[in-house]
C-alpha positions as CSV (number, residue, x, y, z in Angstrom):
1,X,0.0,0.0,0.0
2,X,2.9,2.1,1.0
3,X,4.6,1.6,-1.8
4,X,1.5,2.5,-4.3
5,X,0.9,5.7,-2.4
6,X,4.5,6.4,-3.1
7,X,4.3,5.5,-7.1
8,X,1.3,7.5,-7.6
9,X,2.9,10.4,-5.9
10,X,6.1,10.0,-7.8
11,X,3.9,10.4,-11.1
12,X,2.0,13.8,-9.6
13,X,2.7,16.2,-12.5
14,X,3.3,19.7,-10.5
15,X,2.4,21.1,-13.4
16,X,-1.3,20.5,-13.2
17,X,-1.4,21.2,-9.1
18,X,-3.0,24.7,-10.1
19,X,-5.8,23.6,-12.4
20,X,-6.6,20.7,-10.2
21,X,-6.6,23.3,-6.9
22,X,-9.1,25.5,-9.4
23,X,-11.0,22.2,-10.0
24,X,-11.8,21.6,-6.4
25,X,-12.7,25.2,-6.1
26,X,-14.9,24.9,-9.5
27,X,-16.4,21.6,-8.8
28,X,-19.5,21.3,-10.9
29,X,-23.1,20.8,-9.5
30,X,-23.1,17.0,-9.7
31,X,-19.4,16.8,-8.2
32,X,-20.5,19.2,-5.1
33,X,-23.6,16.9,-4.4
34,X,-21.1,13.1,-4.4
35,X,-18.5,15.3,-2.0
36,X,-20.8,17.2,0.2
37,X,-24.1,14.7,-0.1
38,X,-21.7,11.6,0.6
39,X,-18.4,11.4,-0.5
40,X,-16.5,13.7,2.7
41,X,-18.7,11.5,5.2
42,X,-17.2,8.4,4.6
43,X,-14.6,6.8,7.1
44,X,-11.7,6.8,4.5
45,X,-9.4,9.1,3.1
46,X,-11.2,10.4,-0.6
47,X,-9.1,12.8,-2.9
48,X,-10.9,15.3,-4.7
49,X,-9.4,16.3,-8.4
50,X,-6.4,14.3,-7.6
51,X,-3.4,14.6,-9.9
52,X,-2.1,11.0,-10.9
53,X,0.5,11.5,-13.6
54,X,-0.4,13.8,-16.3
55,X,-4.1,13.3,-15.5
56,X,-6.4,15.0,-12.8
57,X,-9.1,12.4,-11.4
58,X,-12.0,13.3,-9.7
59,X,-12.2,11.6,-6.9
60,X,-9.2,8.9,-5.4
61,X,-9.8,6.6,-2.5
62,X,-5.9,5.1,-2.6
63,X,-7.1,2.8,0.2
64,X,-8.6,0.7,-2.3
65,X,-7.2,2.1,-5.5
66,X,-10.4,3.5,-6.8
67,X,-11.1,6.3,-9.2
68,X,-14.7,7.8,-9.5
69,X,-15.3,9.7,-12.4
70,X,-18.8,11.8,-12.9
71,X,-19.5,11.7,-16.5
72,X,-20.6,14.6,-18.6
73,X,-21.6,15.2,-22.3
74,X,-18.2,15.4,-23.5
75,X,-17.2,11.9,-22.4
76,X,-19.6,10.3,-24.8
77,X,-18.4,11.7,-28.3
78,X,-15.6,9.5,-30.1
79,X,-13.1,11.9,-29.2
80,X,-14.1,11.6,-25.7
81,X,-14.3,8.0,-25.5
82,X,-10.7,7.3,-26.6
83,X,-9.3,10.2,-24.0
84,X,-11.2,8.2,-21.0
85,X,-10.1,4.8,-22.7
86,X,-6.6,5.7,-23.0
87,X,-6.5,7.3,-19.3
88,X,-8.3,4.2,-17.9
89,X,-5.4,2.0,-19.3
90,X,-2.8,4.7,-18.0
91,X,-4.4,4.0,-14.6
92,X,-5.0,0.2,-14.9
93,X,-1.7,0.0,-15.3
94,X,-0.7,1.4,-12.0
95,X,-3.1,-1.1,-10.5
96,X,-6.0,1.6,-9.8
97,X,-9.8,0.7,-10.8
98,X,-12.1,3.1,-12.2
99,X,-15.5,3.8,-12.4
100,X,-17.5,6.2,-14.3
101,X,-20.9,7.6,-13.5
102,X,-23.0,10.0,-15.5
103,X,-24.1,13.3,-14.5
104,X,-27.9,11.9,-15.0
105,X,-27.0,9.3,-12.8
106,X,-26.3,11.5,-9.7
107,X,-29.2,13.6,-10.8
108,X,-31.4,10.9,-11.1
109,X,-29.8,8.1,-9.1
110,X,-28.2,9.1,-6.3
111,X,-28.6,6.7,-3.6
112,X,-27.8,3.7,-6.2
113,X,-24.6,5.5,-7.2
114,X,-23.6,6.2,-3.4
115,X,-24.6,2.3,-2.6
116,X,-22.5,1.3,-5.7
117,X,-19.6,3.0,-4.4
118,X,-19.9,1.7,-1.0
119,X,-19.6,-1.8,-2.1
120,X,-17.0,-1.1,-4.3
121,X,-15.3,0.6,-1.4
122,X,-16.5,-1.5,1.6
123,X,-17.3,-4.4,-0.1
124,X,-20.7,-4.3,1.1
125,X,-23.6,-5.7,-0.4
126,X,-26.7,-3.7,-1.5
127,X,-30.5,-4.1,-1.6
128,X,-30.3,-1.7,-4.4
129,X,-31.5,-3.4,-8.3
130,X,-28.0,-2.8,-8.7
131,X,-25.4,-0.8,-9.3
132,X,-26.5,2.2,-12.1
133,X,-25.8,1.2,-15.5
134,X,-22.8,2.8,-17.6
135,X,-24.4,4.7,-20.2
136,X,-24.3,8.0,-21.6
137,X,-26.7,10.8,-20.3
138,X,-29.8,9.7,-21.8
């Protein structure tokens, strides 16, 4: 664990610790509701527009090597869809899991996407229908 901690913060790109201290500030509406609504309460150590190489994530819990990604519009044009595929691989390769929700999903699904998190954090099973499907914003 130690030495993962150390990895990803060998590959922090100073560079982009500005724009990702502007992100936090910035955070958009769906981002503010998962950090404030759920994300902050939890009893482990979550990152918020965390620098990991030459990317900035949007949330990092290194205690189990999760990324959570909130989704917009822009994810789910061609051009889009390579960037996040390319990233993902980027951070598959250092061992970290990611998972993307949409921004209709926290509008529209907020408890399944806070219970979907749990169990991926916590390992925790759900009484939810499951965990919020993948796709685009509607």
């Amino acid at each position: 664990m130690l030495l993962m901690r150390c990895i990803v913060n060998e590959l922090h790109n100073h560079k982009l610790t500005g724009l990702s201290q502007n992100l936090r500030r910035d955070m958009t509406k769906e981002e503010k509701r998962l950090w404030y609504d759920y994300l902050r309460k939890l009893p482990i150590t979550i990152h918020r527009q965390k620098v990991i190489g030459n990317y900035i994530v949007d949330f990092y819990c290194a205690g189990v090597k999760l990324v959570i990604e909130l989704d917009g519009r822009q994810h789910y044009n061609e051009e889009g869809r390579e960037a996040d595929r390319i990233r993902d691989e980027f951070l598959a390769g250092l061992g970290i899991n990611v998972v993307r929700y949409t921004n209709r999903q926290i509008k529209d699904n907020f408890s399944g996407v806070c219970k979907d998190i749990e169990k991926r954090i916590f390992g925790t099973s759900s009484t939810a229908s499951g965990p919020p499907s993948p796709q685009g914003e509607g």
